[in-house]
C-alpha positions as CSV (number, residue, x, y, z in Angstrom):
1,X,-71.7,-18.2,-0.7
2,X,-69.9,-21.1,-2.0
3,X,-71.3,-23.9,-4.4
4,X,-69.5,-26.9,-5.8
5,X,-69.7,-27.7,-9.7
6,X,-70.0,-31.5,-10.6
7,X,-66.7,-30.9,-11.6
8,X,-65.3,-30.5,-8.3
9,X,-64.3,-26.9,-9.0
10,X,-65.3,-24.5,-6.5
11,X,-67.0,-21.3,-7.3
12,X,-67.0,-19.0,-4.6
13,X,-68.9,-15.2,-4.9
14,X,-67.7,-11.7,-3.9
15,X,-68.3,-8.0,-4.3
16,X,-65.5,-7.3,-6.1
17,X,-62.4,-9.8,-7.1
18,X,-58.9,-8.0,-7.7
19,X,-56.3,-9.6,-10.2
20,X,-53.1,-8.4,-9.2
21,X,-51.5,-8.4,-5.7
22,X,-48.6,-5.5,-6.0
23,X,-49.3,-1.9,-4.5
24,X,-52.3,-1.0,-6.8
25,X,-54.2,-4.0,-6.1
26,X,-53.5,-4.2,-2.8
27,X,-54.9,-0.6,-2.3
28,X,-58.1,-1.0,-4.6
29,X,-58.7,-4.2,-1.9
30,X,-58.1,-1.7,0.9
31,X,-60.6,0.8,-0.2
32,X,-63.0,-1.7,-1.3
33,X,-62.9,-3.9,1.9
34,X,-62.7,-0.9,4.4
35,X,-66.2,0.2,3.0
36,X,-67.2,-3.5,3.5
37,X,-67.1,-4.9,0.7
38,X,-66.3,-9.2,0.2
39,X,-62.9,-9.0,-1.5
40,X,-61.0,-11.4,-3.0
41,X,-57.1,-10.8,-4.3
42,X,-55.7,-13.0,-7.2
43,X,-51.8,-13.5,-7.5
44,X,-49.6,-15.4,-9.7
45,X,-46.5,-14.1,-7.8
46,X,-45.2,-13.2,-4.8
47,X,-48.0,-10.2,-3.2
48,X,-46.1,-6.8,-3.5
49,X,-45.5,-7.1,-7.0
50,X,-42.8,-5.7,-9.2
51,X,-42.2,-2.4,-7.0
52,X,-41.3,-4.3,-3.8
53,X,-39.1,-6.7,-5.2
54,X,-37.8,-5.9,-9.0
55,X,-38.6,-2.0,-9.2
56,X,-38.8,0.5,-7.0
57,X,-37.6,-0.4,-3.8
58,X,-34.6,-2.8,-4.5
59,X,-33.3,0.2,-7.4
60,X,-33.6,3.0,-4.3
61,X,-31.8,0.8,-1.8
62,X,-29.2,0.1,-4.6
63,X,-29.0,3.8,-5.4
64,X,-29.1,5.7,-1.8
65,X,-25.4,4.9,-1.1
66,X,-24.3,5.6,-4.1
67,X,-26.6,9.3,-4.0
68,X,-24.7,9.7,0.2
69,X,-21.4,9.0,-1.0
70,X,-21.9,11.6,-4.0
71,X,-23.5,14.3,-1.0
72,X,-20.3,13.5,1.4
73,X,-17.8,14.3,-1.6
74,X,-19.1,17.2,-1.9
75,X,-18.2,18.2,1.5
76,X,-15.1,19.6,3.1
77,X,-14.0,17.6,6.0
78,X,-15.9,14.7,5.2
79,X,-14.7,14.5,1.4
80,X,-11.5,12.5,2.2
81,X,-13.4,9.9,4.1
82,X,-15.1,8.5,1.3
83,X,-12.9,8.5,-1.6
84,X,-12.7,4.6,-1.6
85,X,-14.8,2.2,-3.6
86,X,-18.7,1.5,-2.2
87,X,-18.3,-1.9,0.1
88,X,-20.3,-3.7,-2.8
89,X,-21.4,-6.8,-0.5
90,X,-22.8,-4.3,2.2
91,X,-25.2,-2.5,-0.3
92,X,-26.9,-5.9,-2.2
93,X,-27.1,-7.4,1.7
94,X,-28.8,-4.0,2.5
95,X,-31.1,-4.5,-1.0
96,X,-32.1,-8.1,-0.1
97,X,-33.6,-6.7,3.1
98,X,-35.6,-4.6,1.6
99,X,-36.9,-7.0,-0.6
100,X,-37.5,-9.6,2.3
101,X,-35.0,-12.0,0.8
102,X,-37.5,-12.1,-2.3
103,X,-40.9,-13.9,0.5
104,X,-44.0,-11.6,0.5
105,X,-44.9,-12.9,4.3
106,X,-45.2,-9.8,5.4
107,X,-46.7,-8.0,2.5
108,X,-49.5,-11.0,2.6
109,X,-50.2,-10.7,7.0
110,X,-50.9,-6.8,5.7
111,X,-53.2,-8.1,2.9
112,X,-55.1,-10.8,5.2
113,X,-54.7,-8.1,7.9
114,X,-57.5,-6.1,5.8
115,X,-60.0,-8.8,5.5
116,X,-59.6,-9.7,1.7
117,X,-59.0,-13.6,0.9
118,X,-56.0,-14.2,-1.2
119,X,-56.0,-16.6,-4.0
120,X,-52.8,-17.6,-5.1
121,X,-52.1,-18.7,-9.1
122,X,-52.9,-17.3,-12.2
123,X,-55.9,-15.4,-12.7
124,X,-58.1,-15.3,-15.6
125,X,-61.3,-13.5,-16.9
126,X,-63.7,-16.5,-18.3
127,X,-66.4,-14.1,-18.9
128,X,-68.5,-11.0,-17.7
129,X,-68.2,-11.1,-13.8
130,X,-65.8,-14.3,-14.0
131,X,-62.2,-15.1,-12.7
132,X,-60.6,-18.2,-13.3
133,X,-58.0,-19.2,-10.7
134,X,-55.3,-22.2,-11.6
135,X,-53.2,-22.7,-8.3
136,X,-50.3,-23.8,-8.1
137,X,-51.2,-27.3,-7.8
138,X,-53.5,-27.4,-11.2
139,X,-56.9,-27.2,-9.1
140,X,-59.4,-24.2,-10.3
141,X,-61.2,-21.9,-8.4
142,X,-63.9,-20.0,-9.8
143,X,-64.6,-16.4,-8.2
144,X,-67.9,-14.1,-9.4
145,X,-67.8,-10.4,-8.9
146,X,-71.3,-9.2,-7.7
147,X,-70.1,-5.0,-8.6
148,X,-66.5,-5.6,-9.8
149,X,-63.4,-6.7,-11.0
150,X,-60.2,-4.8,-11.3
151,X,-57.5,-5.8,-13.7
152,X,-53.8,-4.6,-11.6
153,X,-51.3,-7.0,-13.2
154,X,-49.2,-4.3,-14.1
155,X,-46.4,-4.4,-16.9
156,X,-42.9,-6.1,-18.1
157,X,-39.9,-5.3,-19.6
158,X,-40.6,-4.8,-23.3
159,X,-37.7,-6.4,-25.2
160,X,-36.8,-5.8,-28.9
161,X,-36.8,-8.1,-31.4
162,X,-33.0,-8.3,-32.0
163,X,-30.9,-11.3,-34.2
164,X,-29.3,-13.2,-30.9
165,X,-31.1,-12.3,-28.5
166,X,-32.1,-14.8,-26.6
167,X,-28.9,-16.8,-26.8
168,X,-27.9,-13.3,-24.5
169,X,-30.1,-13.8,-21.8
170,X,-30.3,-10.3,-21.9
171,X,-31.1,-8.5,-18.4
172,X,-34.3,-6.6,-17.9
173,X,-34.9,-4.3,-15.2
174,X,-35.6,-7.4,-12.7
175,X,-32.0,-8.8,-13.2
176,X,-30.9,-5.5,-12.5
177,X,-32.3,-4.9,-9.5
178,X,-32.0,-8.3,-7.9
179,X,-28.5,-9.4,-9.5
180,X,-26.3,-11.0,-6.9
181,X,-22.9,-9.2,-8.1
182,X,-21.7,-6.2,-10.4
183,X,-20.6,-7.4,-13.4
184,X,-17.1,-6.1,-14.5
185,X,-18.8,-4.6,-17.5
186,X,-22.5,-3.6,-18.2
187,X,-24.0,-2.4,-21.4
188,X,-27.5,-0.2,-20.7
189,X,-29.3,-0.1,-24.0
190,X,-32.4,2.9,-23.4
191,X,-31.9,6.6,-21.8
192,X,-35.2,6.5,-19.7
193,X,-35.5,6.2,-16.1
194,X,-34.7,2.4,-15.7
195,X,-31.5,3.0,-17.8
196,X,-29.8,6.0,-16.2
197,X,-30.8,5.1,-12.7
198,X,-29.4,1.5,-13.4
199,X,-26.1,3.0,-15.3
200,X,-25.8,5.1,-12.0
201,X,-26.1,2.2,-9.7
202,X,-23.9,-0.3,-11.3
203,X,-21.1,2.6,-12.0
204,X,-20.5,3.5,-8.7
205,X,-21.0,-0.6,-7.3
206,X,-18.0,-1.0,-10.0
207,X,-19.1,-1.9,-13.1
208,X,-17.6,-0.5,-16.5
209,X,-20.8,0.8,-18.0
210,X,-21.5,1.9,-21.4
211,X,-25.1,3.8,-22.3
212,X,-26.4,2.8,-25.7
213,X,-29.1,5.3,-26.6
214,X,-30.8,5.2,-30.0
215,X,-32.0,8.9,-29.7
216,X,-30.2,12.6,-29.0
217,X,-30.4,12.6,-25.0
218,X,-31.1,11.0,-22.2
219,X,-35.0,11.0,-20.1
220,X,-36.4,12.1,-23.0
221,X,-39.7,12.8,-21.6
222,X,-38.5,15.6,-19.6
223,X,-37.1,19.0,-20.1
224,X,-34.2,18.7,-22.6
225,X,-31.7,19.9,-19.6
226,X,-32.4,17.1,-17.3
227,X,-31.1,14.3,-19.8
228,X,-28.3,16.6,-20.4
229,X,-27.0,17.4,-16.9
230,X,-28.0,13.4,-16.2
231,X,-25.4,12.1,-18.9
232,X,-22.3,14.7,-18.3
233,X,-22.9,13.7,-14.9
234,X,-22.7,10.2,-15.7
235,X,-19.5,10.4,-18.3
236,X,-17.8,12.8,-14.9
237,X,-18.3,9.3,-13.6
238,X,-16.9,7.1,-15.6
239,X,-19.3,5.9,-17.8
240,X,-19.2,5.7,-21.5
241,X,-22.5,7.2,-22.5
242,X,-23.7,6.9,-26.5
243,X,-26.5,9.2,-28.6
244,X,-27.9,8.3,-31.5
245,X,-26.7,4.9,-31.3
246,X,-28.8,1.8,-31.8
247,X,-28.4,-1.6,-31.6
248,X,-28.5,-4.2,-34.8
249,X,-27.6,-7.5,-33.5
250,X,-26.0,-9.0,-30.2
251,X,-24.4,-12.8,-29.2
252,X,-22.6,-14.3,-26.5
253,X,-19.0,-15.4,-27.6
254,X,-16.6,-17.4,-25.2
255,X,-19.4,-16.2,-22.2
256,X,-19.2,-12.2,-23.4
257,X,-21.9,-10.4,-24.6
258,X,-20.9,-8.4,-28.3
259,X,-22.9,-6.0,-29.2
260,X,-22.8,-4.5,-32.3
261,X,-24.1,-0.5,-33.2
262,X,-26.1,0.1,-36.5
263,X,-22.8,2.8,-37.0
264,X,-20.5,-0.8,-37.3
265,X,-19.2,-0.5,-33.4
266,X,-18.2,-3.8,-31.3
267,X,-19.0,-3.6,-27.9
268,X,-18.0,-6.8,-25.4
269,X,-19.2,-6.7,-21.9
270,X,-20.4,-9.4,-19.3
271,X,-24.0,-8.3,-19.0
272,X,-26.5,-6.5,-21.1
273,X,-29.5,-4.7,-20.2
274,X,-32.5,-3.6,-22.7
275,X,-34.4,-0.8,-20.8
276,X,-36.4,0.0,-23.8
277,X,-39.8,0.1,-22.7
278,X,-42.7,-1.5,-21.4
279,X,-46.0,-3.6,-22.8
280,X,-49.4,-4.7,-20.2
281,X,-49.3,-8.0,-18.5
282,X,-53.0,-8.4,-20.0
283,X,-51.5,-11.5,-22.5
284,X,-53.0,-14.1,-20.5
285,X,-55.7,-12.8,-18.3
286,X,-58.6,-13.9,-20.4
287,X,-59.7,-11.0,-22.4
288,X,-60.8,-12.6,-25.3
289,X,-63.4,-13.9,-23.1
290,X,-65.1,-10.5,-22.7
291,X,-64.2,-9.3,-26.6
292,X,-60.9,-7.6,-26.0
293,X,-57.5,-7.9,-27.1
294,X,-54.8,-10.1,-24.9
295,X,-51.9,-8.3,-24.7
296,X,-53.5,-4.7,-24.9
297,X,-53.8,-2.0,-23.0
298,X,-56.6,-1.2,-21.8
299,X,-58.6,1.8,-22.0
300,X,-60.2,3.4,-19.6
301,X,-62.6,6.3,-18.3
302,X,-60.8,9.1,-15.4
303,X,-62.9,6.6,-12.9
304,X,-60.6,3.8,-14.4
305,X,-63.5,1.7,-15.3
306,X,-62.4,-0.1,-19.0
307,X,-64.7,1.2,-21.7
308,X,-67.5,-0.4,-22.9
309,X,-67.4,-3.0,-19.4
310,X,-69.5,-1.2,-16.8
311,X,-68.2,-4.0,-14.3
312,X,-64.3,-4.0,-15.0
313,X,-61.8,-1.5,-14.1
314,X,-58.0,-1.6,-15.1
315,X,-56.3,0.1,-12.7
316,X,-52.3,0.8,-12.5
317,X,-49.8,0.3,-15.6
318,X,-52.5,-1.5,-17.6
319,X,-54.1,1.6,-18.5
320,X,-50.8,2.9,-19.9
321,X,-52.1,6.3,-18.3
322,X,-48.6,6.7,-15.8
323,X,-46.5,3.7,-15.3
324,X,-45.6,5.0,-11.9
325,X,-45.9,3.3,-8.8
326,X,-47.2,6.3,-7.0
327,X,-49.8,6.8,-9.9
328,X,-51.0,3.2,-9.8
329,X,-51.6,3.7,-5.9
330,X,-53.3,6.8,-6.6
331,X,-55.6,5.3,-9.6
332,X,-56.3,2.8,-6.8
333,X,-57.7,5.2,-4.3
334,X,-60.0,6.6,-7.5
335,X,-61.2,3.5,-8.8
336,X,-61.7,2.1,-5.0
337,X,-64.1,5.1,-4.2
338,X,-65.7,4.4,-7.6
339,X,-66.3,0.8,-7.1
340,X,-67.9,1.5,-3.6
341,X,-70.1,4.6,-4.6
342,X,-71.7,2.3,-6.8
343,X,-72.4,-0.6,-5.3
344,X,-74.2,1.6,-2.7
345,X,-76.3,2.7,-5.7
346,X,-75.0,6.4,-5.7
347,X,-73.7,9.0,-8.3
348,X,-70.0,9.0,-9.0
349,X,-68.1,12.5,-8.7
350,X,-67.4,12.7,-12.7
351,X,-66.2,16.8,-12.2
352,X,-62.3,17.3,-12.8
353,X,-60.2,17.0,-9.4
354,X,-63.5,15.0,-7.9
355,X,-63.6,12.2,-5.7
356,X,-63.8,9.9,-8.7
357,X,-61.6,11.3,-11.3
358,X,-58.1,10.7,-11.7
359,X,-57.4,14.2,-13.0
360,X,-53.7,14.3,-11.9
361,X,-53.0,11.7,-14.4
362,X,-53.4,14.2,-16.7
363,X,-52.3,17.2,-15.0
364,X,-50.0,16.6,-12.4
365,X,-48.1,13.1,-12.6
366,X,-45.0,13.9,-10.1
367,X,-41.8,12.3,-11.0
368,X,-38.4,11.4,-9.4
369,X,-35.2,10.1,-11.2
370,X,-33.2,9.0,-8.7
371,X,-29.6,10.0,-10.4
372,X,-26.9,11.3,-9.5
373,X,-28.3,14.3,-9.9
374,X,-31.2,13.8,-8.8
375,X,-34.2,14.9,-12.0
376,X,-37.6,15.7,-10.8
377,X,-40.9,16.9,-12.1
378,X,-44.6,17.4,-12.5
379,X,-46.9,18.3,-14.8
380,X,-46.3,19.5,-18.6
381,X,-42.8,20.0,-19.7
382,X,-42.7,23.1,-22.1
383,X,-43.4,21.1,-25.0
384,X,-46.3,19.3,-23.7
385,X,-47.8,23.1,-22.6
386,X,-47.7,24.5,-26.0
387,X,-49.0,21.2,-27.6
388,X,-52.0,21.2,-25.8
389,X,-52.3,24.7,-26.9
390,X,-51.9,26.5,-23.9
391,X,-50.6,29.8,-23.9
392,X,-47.6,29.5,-21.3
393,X,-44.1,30.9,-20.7
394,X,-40.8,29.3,-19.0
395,X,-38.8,30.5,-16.6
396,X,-35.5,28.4,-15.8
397,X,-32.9,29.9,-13.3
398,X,-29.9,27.9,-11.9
399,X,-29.7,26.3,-8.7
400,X,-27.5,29.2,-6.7
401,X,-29.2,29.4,-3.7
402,X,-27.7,29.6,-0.5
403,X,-29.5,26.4,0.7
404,X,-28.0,24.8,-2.5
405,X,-24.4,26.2,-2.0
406,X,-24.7,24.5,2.0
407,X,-25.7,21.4,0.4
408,X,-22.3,20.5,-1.1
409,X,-19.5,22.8,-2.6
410,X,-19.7,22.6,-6.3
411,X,-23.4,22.4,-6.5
412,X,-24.6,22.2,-10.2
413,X,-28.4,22.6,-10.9
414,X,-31.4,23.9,-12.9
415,X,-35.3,24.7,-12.4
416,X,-37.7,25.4,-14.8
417,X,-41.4,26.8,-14.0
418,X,-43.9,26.8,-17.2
419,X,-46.5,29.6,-16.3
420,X,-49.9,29.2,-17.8
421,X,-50.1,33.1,-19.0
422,X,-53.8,33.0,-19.3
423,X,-54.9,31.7,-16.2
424,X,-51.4,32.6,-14.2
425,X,-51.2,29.1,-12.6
426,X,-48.0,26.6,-12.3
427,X,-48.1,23.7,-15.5
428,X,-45.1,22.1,-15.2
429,X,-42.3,22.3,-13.0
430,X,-38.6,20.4,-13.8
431,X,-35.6,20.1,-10.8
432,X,-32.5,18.9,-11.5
433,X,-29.5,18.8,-8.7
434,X,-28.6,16.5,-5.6
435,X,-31.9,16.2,-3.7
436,X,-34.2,18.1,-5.4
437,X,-36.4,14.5,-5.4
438,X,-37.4,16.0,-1.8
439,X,-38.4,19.3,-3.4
440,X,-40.9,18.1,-5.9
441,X,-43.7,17.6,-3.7
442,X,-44.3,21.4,-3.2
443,X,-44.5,21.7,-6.8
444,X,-46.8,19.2,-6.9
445,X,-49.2,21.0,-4.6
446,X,-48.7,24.1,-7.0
447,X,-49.4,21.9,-10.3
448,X,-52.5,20.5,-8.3
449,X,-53.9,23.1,-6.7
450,X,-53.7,25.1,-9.6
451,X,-52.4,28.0,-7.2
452,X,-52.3,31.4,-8.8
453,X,-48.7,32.9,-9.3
454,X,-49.6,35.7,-6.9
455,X,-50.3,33.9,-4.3
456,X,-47.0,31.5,-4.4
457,X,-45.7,34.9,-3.5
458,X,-46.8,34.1,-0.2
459,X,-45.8,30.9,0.3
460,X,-42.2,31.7,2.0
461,X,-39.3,29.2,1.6
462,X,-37.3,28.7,5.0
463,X,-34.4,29.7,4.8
464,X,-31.6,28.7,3.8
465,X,-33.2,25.6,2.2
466,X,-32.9,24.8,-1.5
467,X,-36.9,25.5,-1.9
468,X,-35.5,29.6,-2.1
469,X,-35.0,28.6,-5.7
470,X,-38.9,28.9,-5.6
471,X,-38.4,32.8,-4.9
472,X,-35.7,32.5,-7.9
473,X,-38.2,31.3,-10.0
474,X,-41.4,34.2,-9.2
475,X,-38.4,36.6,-9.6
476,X,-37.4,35.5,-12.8
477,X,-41.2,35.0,-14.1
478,X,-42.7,38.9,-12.7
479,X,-39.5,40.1,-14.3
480,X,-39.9,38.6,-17.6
């Protein structure tokens, strides 16, 4: 129903209103409208969000020639063919289309396709129930929530408070995955995903690129030998790739960037770019409205419904529970379900693995570095096992298999399983080698499914495929 203020703003009601139009709001509206629910979708940007056109999807297309060309050089017969420089032009042409030339028509005909009304501008909690909409031409529409509304704006590139900075005009991930050229030199500063698969990319596209990173290794959040195998594959390269290395000040000088290191170092280059981290888009979304902090996180219950707010959810990066795109879609499905159980009135599924509860976000967040080579995982790293004080033990065996040795001649890799000894069921597991980012998924079912160890005995990798290293791995473990 739609009523009209005496101030001539238009207040229109729905079951549940969605801020955020990238892939976790667009799937919370999917869930909620298939179960027929009134949604309404609230975007300040183009409808996709960051993964289609600064993230995920523009970095892949970037980084899949580079990942072939690596795969064909490893190959007799075809090696000589490719020896040459990438065609530079080809692969940002080929990035463009997968961004749609930076235009979300298609993504909104899928959106409009599922019966949710879009609302395009910047969206704003004004209290319990409330969302604020300024458009793009000033005028205000005012949306109520009857069950819900779900906070998706996602994050941004977190950048450090650093003397010069913004004379720079420093790249974040977004300039690196939508620049228009490679720039002749490229300084990463940050050893997490967003810096080595960027380092990777702009290498091979032709940039000199030097890593910057203030601690001991790269993808720190992984098992120590994925970072390590990562950045002597990236020196093999070409790249000039710095531990324990931070950054004290930076300024652009006759058009260069200089850089200087806290150990005294000058570094010029053309570009820089701070992959240091991320913080929530929640800064101007209207918090304070509802007694919470702009700029937070915010915190939330395994349904993803914010604490203390019976009526919001926050449902993606916001959370801060996995910033993964795959995550975010995931949380979506979870919190959709929840949302629609009860508005029906009905009992939410609040048992671990239930229909409900987000339980992977705790035990089995999958993972994909799309390097050259490739670094996957899921679940806890070693570390992370023993932390949360379970009793586990870790298995790690090269990647020798025959499927492996097919794959390219040359073929450098490492798996590691962490066995919960107690309950004998797969933690964590950590691939690193050319397209093990295919593998991970069977891991994943492991990790999820909390599969016993004797029964992965039965599970029989094809051969010869590089899953054998599975049969590796139980070998190693029963022989331990």
């Amino acid at each position: 129903m739609t009523e009209t203020q005496s101030t001539h703003t238009e207040t229109t009601a729905y079951d549940v209103v969605v801020i955020g139009a990238g892939p976790v709001g667009e799937n919370v509206a999917d869930r909620t409208r298939a179960a027929g629910l009134s949604t309404a979708v609230v975007e300040s940007e183009l409808v996709g969000g960051e993964c289609s056109y600064w993230a995920c999807m523009p970095s892949k297309a970037l980084l899949r020639p580079v990942l072939a060309r690596a795969d064909a050089r490893r190959l007799p017969g075809l090696s000589a063919s490719v020896q040459g420089p990438l065609d530079t032009a080809a692969v940002l042409a080929r990035r463009d289309s997968f961004t749609s030339g930076w235009k979300d028509d298609g993504q909104v005909r899928w959106l409009e396709g599922t019966g949710a009304d879009l609302y395009r501008g910047l969206g704003r909690l004004s209290g319990p129930r409330t969302v604020t909409v300024t458009g793009p031409d000033g005028r205000e529409s005012v949306l109520t929530a009857r069950h819900a509304v779900a906070v998706c704006t996602g994050s941004r590139a977190l950048l450090p408070d650093l003397p010069g900075l913004d004379e720079v005009r420093p790249w974040t991930s977004r300039e690196a995955t939508s620049a228009p050229s490679a720039p002749g030199r490229l300084v990463v500063v940050g050893g997490g995903v967003v810096a080595t698969e960027m380092a990777c990319a702009w290498q091979a596209l032709g940039s000199q690129v030097t890593v910057l990173v203030r601690g001991d290794g790269l993808l720190g959040r992984m098992e120590p030998f994925a970072g390590e195998l990562v950045a002597e594959a990236l020196t093999e390269a070409g790249a000039d790739v710095r531990t324990g290395t931070s950054v004290k000040a930076v300024s652009r000088e006759n058009g260069a960037v200089v850089v200087l290191t806290g150990s005294g170092d000058r570094i010029e280059a053309d570009e820089i770019l701070f992959a240091t981290g991320r913080a929530p888009r929640t800064d101007d979304i209207g918090l304070e409205t509802i007694g919470l902090e702009p700029g937070s996180w915010l915190d939330v219950d395994d349904s993803l419904r914010v604490t203390g707010h019976d009526w919001l959810y926050a449902v993606g990066d916001v959370n801060h529970r996995a910033l993964l795109t795959h995550q975010g879609k995931y949380q979506a499905r979870i919190a959709g379900a929840a949302i629609v159980t009860r508005a029906a009135g009905e009992p939410v599924r609040t048992e671990k693995w239930g229909a409900h509860t987000a339980t992977a976000d705790h035990a089995a967040v999958p993972q994909v570095v799309f390097t050259d080579p490739e670094a996957a995982s899921v679940g806890l790293t070693l570390a992370e096992a023993e932390q949360a004080g379970h009793r586990v033990r870790a298995v790690d065996v090269d990647l020798s298999v025959a499927g492996a040795s097919l794959y390219g001649d040359g073929y450098r890799g490492r798996a590691r399983m962490v066995v919960d000894l107690e309950d004998e069921i797969v933690r964590g597991v950590t691939l690193v080698g050319p397209g093990v980012g295919e593998l991970i998924h069977a891991a994943t079912v492991a990790v999820a499914g909390r599969v016993p160890v004797g029964r992965l005995w039965h599970a029989v990798p094809s051969y010869p495929t590089i899953s054998e290293v599975w049969l590796r791995l139980l070998e190693a473990y029963r022989d331990a």
